[in-house]
MIDRENMAR-758887 format. One line per 8 residues: number of its first residue (from 1); their letters; for each residue x, y, z of N, C-alpha, C, O, CB. Coordinates in steps of 0.001 Angstrom, whole numbers. Glycine has a CB too. Example, Ala and Ser with C-alpha at 12.3 -4.5 7.8 and 13.67 -1.06 7.14 Angstrom:
BEGIN
1 = as = 13190,-5690,7800,12300,-4500,7800,13200,-3300,7800,14236,-3319,8465,11308,-4473,9046 ~ 12850,-2250,7080,13670,-1060,7140,12900,30,7870,13409,1138,8039,14084,-598,5725
This chain:
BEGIN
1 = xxxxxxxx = 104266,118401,121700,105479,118980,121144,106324,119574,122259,105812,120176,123202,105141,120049,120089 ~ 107786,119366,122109,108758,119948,123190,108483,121683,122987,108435,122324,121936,110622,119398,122840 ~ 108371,122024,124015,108591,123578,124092,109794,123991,123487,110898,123550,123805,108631,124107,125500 ~ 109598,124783,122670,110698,125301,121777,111373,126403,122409,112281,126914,121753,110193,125757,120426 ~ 111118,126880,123556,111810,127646,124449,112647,126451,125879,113467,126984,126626,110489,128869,125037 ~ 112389,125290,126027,113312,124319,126713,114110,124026,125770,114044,123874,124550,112754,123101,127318 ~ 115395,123941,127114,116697,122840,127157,115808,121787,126320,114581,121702,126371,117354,122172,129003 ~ 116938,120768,125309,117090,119739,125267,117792,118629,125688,118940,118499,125265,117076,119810,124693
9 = xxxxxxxx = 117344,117825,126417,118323,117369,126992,118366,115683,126525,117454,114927,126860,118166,117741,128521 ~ 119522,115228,125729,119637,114205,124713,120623,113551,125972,121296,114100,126844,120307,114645,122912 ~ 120266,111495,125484,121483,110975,126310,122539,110118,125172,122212,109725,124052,120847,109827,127681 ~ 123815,109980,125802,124382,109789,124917,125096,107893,125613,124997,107569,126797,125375,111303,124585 ~ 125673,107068,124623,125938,105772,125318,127123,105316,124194,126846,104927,123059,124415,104629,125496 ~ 128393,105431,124691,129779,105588,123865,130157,103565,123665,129298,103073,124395,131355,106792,125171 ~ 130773,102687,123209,130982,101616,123365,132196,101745,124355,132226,101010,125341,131073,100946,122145 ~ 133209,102666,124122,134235,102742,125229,133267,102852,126427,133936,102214,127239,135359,104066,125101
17 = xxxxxxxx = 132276,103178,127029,131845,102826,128132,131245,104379,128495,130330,104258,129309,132998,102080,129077 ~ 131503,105879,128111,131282,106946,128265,129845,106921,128484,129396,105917,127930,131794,107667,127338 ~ 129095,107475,128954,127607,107574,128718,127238,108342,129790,127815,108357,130877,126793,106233,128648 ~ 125885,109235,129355,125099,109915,130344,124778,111233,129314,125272,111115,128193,125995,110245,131940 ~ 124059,112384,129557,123176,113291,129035,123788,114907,128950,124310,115642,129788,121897,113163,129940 ~ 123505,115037,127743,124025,115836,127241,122647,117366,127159,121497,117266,126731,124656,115035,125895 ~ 123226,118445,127644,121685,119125,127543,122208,120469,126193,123119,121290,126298,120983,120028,129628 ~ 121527,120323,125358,121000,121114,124106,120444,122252,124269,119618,122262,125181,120097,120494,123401
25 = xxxxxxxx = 120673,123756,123415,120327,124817,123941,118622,125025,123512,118564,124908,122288,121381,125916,123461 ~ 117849,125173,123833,117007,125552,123479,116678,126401,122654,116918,127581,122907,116713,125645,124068 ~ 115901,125953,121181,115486,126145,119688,115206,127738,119596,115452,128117,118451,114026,125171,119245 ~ 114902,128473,120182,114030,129706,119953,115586,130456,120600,115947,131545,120156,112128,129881,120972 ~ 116312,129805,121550,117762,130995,121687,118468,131161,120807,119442,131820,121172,118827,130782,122590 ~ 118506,130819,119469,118823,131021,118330,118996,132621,117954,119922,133299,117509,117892,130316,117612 ~ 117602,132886,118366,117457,134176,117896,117631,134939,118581,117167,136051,118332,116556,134486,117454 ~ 118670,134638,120238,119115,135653,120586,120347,136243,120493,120663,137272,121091,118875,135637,121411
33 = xxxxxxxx = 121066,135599,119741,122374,135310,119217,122648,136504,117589,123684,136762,116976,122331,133343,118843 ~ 120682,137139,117286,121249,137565,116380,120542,139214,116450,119337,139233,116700,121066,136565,115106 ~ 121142,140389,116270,120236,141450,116422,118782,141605,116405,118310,141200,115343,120532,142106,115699 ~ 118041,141990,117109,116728,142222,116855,116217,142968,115434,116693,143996,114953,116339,142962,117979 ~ 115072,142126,114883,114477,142848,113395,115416,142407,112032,115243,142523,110819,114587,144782,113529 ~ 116513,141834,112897,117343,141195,111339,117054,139983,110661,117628,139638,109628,118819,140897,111514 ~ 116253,139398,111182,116269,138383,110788,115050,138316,109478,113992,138929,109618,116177,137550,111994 ~ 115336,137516,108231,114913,137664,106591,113932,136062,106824,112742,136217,106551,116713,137619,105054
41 = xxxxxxxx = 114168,135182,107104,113265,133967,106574,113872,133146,108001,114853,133370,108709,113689,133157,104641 ~ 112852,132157,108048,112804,131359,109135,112200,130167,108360,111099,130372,107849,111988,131954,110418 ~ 112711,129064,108216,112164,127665,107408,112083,126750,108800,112952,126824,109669,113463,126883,105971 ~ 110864,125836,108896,111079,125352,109604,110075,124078,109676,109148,124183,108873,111239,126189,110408 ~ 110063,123294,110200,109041,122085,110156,108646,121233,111476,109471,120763,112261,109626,121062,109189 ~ 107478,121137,111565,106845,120996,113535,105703,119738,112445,105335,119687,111271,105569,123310,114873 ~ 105520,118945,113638,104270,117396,113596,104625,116392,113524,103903,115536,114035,103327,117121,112559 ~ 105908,115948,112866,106347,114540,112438,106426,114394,113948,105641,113653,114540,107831,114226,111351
49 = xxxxxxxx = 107193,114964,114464,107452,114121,116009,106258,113913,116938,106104,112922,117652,108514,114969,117003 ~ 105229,115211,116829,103962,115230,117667,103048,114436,117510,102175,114223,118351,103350,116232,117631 ~ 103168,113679,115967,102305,112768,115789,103006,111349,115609,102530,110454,114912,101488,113181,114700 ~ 104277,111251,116373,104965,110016,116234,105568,109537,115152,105520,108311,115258,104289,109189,116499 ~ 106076,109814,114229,106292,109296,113036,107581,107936,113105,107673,107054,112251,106685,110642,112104 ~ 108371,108053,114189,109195,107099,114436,107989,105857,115285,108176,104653,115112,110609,107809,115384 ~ 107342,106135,115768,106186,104607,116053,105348,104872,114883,104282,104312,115137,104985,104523,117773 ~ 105300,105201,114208,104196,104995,112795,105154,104136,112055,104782,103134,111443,103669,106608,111725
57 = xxxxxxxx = 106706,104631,112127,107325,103205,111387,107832,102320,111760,108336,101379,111147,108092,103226,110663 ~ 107753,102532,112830,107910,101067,113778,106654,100036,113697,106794,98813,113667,108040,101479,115529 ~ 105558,100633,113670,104298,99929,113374,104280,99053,112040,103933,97877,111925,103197,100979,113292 ~ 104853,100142,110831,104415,99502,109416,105493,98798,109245,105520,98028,108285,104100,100452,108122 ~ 106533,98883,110054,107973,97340,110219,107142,96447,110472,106788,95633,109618,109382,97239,111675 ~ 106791,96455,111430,105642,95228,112509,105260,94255,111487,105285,93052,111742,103853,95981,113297 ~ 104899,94718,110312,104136,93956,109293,102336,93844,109790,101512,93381,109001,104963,92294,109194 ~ 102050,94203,110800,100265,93912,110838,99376,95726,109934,99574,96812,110478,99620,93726,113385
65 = xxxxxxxx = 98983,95677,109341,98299,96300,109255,97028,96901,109764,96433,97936,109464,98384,96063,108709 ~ 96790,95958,110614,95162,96342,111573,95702,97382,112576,95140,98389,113008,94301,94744,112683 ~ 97506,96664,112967,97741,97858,114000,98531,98669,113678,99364,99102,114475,98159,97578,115201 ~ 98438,99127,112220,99590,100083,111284,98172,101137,111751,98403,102032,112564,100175,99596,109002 ~ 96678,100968,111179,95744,101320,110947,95352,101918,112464,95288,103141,112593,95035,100317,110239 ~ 95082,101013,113650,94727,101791,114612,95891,102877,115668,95855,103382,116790,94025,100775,115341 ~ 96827,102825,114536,98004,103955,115539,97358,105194,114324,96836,106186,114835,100546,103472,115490 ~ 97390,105142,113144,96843,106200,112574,95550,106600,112621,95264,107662,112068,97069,106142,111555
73 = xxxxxxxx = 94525,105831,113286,93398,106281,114008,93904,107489,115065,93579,108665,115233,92716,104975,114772 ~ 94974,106481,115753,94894,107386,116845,95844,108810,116690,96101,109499,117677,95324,106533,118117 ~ 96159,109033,115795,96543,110261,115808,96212,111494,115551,96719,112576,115847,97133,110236,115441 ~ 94795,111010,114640,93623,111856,114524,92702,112076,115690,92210,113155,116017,92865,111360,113522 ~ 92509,110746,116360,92183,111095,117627,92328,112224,118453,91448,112975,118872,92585,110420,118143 ~ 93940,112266,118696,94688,113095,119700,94872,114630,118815,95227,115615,119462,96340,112241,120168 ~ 94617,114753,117360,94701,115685,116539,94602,117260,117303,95535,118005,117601,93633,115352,115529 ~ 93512,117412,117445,93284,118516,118430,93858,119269,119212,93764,120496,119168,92774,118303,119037
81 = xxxxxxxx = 94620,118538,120142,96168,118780,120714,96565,118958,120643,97092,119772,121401,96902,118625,120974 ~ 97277,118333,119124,98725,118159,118540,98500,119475,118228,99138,120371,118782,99189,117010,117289 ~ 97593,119703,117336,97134,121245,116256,97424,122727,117386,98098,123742,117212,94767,121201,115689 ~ 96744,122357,118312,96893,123311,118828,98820,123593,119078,99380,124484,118440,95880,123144,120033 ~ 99392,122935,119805,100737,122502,120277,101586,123499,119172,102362,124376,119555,101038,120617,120147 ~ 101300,123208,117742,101990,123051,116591,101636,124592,116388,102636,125234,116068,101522,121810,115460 ~ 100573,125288,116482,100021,126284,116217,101025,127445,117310,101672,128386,116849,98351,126027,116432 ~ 100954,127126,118658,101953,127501,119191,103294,127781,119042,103877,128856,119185,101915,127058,119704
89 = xxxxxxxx = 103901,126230,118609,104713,126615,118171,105747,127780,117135,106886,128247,117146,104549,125977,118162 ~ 104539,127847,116332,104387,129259,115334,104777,130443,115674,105655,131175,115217,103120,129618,115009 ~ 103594,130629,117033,103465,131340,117495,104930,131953,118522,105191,133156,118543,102340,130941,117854 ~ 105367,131418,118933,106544,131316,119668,107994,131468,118719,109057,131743,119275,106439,129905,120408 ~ 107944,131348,117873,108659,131946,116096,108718,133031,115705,109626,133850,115558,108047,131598,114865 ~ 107177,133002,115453,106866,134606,115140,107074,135674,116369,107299,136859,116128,105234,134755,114686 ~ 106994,135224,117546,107373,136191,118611,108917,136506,118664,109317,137669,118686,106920,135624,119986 ~ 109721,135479,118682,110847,135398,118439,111857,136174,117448,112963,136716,117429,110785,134425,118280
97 = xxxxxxxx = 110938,135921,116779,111768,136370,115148,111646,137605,114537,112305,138187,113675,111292,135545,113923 ~ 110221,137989,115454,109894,139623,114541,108963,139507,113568,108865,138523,112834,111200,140302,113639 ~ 108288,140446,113528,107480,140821,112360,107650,141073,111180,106662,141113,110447,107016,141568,112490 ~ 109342,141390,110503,109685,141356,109753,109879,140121,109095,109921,140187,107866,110303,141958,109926 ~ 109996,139108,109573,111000,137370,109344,109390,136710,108865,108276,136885,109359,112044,136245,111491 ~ 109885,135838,107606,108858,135399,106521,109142,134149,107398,110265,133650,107332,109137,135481,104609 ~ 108315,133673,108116,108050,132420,108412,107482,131325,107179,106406,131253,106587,107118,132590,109493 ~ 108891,130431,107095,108167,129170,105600,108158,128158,106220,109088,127802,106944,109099,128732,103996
105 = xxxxxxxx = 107071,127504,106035,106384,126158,107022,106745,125368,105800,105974,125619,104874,104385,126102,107644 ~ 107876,124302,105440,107716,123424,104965,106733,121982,105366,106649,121601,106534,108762,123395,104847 ~ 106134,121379,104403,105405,120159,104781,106769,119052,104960,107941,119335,105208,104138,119688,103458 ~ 106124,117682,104733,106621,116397,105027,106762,115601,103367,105759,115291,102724,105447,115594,106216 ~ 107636,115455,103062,107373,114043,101664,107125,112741,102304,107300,112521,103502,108943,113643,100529 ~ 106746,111973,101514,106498,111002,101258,107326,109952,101361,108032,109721,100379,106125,111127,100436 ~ 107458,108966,102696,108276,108642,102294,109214,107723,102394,110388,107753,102764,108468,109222,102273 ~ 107976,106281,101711,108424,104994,101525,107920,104976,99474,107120,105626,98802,107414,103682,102912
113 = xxxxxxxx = 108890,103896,99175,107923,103497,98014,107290,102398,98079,107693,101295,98449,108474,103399,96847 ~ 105349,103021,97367,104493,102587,97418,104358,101060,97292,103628,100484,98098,104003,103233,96789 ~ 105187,100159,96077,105540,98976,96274,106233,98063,97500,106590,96892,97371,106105,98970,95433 ~ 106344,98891,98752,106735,97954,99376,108531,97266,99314,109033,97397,98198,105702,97127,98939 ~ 109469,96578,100402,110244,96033,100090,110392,94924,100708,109760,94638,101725,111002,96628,100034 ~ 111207,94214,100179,110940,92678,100025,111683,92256,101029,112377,93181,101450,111324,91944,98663 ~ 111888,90990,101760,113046,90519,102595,114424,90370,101995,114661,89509,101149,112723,89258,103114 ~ 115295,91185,102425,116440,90324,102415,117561,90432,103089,118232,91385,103485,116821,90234,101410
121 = xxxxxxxx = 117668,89009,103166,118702,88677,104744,120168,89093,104186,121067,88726,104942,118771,86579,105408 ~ 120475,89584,103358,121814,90174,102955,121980,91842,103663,122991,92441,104030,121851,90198,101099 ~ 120494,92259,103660,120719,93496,104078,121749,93919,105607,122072,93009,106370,119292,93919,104174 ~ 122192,95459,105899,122377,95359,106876,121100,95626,108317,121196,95960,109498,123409,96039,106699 ~ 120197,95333,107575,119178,95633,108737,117828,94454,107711,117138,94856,106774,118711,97963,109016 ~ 117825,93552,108078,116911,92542,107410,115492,92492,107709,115133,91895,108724,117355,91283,107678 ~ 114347,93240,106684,112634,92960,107333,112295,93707,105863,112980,94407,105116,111887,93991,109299 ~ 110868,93206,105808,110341,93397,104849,109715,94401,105504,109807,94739,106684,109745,92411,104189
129 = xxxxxxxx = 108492,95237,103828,107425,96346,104132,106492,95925,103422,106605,95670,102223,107706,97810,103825 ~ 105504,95812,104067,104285,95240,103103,103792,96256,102211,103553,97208,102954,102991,94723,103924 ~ 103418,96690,100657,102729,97656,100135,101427,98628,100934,101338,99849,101059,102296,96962,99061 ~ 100561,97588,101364,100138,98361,102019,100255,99024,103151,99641,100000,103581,99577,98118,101997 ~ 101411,98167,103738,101421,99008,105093,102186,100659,104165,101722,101785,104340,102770,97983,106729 ~ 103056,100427,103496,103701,101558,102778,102240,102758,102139,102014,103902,102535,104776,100700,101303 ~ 101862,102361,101608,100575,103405,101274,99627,103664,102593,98864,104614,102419,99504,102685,99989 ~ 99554,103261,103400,98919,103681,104163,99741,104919,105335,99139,105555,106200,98377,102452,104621
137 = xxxxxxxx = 100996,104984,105085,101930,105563,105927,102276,107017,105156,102421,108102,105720,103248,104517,106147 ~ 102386,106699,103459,101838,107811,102532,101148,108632,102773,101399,109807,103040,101300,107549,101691 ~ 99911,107944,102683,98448,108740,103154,98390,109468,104010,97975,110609,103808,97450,108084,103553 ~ 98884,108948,105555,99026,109467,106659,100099,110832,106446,99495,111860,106751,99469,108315,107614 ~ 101067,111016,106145,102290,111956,105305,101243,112968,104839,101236,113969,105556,103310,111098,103785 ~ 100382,112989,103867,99757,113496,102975,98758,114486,103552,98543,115694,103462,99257,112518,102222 ~ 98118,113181,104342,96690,114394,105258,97747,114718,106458,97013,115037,107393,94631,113346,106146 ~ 98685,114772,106769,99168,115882,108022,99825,117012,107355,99955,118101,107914,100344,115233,109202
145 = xxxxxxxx = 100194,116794,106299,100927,118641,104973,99301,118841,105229,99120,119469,106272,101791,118435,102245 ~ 98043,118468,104543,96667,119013,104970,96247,120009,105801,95602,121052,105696,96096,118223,105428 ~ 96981,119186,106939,96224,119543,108076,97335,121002,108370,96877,122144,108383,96098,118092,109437 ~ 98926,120677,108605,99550,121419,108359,99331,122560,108186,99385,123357,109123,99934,121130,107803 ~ 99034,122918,106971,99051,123682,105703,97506,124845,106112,97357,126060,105981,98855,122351,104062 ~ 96650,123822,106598,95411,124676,107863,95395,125745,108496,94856,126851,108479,95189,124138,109002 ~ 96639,124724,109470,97159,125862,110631,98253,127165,109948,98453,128178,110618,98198,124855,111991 ~ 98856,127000,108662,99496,127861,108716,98654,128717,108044,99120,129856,108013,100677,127663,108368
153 = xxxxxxxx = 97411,128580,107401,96344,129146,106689,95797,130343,107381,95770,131521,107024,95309,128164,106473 ~ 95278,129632,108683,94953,130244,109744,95850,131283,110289,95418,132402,110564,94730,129372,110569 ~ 96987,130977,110441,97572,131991,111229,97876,132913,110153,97946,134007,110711,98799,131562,112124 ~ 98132,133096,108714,98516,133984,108194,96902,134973,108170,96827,136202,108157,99321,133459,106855 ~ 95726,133966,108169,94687,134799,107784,94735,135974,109287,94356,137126,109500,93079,133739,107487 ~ 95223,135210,109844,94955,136378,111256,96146,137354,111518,96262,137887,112621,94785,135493,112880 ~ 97120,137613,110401,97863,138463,110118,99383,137809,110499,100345,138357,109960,97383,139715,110788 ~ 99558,137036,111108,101099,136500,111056,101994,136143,109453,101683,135300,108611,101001,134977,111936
161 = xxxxxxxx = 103036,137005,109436,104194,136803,108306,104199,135051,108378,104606,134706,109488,106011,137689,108807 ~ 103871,133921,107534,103809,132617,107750,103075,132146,106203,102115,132785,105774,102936,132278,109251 ~ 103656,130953,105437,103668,130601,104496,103802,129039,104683,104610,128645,105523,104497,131319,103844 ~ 102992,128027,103885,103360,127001,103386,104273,126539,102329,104295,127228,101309,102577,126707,103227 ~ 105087,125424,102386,105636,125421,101133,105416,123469,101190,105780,122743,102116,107492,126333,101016 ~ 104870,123127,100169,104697,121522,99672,106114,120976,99394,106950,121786,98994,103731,121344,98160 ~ 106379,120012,99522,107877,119438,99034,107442,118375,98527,108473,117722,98363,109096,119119,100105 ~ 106283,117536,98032,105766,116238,98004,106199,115850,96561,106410,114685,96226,104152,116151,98323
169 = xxxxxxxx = 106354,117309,95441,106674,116915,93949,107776,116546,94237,108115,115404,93927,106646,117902,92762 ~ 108733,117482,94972,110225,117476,95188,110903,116056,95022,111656,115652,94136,110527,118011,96635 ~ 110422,115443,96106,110576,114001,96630,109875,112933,95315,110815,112211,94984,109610,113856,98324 ~ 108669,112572,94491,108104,112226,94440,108843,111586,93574,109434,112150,92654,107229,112683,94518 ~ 108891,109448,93959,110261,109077,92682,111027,108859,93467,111816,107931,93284,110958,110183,91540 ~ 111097,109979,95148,112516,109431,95755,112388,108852,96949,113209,109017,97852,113568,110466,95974 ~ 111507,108238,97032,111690,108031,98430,112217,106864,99004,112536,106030,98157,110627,108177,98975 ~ 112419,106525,100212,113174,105647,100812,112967,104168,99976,111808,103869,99687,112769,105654,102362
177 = xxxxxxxx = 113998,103299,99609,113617,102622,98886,113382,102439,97501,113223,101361,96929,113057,102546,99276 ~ 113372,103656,96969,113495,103108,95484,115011,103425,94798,115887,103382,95662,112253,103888,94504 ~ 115358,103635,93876,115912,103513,92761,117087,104462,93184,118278,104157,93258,115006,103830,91510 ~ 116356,105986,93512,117736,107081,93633,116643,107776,94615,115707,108500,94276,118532,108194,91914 ~ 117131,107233,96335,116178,108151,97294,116455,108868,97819,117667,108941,98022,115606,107837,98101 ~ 115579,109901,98415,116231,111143,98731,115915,110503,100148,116980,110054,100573,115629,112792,98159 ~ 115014,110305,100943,115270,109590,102363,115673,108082,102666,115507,107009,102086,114075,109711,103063 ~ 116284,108503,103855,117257,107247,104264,116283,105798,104274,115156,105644,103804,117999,107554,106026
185 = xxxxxxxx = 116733,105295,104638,116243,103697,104746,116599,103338,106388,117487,103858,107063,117279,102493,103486 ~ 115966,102653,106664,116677,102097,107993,117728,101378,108335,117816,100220,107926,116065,101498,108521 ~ 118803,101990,109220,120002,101845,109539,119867,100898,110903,119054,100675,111800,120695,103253,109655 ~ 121189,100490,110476,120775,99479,112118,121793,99888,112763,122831,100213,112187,120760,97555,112202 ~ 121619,99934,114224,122842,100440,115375,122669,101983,114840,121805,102454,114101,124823,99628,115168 ~ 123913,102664,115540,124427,104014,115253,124911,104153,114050,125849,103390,113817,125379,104428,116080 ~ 124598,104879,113170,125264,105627,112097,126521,105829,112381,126849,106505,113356,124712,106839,111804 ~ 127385,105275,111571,129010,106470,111593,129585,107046,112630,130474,107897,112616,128908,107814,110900
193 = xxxxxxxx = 128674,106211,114177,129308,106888,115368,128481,108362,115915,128446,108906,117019,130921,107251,114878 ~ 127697,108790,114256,126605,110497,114359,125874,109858,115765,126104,110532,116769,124944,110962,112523 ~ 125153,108833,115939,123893,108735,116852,124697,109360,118083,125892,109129,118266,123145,107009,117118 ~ 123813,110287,119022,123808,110352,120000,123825,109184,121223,124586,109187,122191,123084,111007,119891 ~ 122919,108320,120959,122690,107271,121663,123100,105867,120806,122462,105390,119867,121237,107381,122087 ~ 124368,105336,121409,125256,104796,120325,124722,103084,120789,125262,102074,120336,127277,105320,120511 ~ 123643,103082,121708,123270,101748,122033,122063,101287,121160,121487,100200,121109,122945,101658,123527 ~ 121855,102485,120472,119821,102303,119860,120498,100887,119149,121671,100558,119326,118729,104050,118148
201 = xxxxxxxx = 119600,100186,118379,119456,98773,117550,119174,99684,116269,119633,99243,115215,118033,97448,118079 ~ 118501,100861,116218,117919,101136,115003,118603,102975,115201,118352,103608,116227,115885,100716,114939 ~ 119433,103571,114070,119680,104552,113917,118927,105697,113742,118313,105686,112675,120225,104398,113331 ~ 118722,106924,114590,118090,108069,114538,118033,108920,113126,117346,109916,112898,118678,108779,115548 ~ 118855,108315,112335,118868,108497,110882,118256,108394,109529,118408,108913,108423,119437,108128,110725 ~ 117244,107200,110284,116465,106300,109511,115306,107370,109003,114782,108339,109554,115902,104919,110439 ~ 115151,106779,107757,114096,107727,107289,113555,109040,107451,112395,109449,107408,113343,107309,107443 ~ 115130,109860,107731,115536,111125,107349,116150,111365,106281,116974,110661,105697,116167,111598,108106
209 = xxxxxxxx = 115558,112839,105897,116204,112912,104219,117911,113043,103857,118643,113732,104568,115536,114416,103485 ~ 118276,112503,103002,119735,112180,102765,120333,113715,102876,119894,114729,103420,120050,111344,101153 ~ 121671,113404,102030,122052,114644,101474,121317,115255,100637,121151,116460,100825,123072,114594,100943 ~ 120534,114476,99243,120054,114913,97973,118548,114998,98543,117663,115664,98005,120389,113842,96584 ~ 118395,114256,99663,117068,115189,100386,116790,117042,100352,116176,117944,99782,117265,114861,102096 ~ 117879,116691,101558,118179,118106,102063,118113,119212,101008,117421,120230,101022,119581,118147,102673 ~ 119024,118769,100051,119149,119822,98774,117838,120269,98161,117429,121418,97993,119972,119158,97544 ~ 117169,118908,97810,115851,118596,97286,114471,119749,98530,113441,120299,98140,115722,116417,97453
217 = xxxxxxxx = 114996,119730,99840,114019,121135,100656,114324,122290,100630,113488,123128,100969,113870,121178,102040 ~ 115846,122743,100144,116488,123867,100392,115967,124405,98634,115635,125577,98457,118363,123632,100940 ~ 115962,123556,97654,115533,124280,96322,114401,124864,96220,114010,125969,95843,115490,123522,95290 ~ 113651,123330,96879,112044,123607,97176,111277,125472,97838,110296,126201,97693,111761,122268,98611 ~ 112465,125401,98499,112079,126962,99542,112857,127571,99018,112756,128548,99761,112286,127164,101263 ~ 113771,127920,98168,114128,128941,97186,113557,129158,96147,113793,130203,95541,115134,128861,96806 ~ 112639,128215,95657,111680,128142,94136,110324,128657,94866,109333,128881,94171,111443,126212,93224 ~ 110293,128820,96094,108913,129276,96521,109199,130984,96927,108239,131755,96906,108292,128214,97995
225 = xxxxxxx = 110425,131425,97248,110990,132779,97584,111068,133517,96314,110646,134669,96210,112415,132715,98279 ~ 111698,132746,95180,111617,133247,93643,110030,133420,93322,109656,134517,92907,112367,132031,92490 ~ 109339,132650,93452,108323,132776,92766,107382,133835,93570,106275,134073,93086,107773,131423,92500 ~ 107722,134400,94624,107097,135784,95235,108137,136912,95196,108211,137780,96066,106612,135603,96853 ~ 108946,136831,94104,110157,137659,93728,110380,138589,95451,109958,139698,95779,109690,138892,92034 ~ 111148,137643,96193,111513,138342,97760,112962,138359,97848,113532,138562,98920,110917,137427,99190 ~ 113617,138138,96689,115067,138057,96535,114981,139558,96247,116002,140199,96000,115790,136948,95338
């Protein structure tokens, strides 16, 4: 996981010809921007990236499943690491933020549908998803909120202000691909000009939650603040 106290430093590639790197303030200076002890809730979400989730769907594009299967081996593999990394990260929050500030660890949804999608060359980005590679990418989604949900277990048992919150009902019905989804689908090229890096083939957008995502995490963590009456 990037140190949440570093620069980010993103590159950018314009079609007028502009290009080169843009550096991002670093995540945790946030909170120096705002009085000390003021700060009420901190929502936030750490693993998708530590455990690759953009090559986990690059894999289950691939169409093989043997090697959908041994990248999610290996992320349990490297688990240990990651956990720790992620645990840090927390930690570096809660230092940040104060002892007062309700740290809410949202999880991850779900988020292909389980049926799979089919080829078609009309699309603007043309490849199928095999079902199983789709349930197996589920699964993987599922046991990292698990594992998740551990570490934030842990740290509250050892006295850190820090909470889980599930989003998996939230989503469940919406996910990329079906009917009315709350995460994106895969985009091809740059989005709308949004991508930073306007050369990718495949948009940084992809299978991030929409608008009715977003809404769909922001209710989620207000129905979890209501229900410990902290309003």
């Amino acid at each position: 996981m990037r140190n949440l106290s570093d620069m980010q430093l993103k590159s950018y590639d314009y079609p007028e010809g502009n290009r080169g790197k843009w550096g991002l303030p670093a995540q945790l200076d946030v909170f120096d921007t705002i009085p000390a002890g003021t700060v009420d809730y901190v929502t936030v979400s750490i693993g998708g990236n530590d455990v690759g989730f953009a090559e986990l769907m690059g894999t289950a594009l691939a169409g093989s499943n043997k090697a959908l299967d041994r990248f999610i081996d290996g992320i349990w593999e490297k688990w240990p690491s990651i956990r720790e990394d992620i645990r840090a990260g927390y930690e570096s929050i809660a230092e940040k933020a104060g002892p007062q500030a309700q740290i809410i660890v949202v999880g991850y949804p779900t988020l292909l549908n389980n049926e799979g999608k089919e080829f078609d060359k009309d699309a603007d980005y043309a490849f199928a998803i095999k079902a199983e590679n789709c349930a197996d990418v589920n699964r993987a989604s599922l046991q990292l909120n698990r594992e998740i949900e551990g570490i934030v277990q842990e740290c509250a048992d050892e006295g850190m202000n820090i909470c889980y919150v599930d989003v998996t009902d939230a989503f469940r019905g919406h996910e990329a691909y079906t009917d009315d989804p709350y995460i994106n689908g895969i985009y091809a090229g740059a989005a709308a000009r949004e991508d930073i890096d306007q050369s990718s083939k495949v948009s940084a957008y992809s299978f991030h939650p929409n608008e009715k995502g977003a809404l769909a995490y922001a209710q989620a963590v207000q129905a979890y603040i209501d229900s410990k009456g902290w309003n």
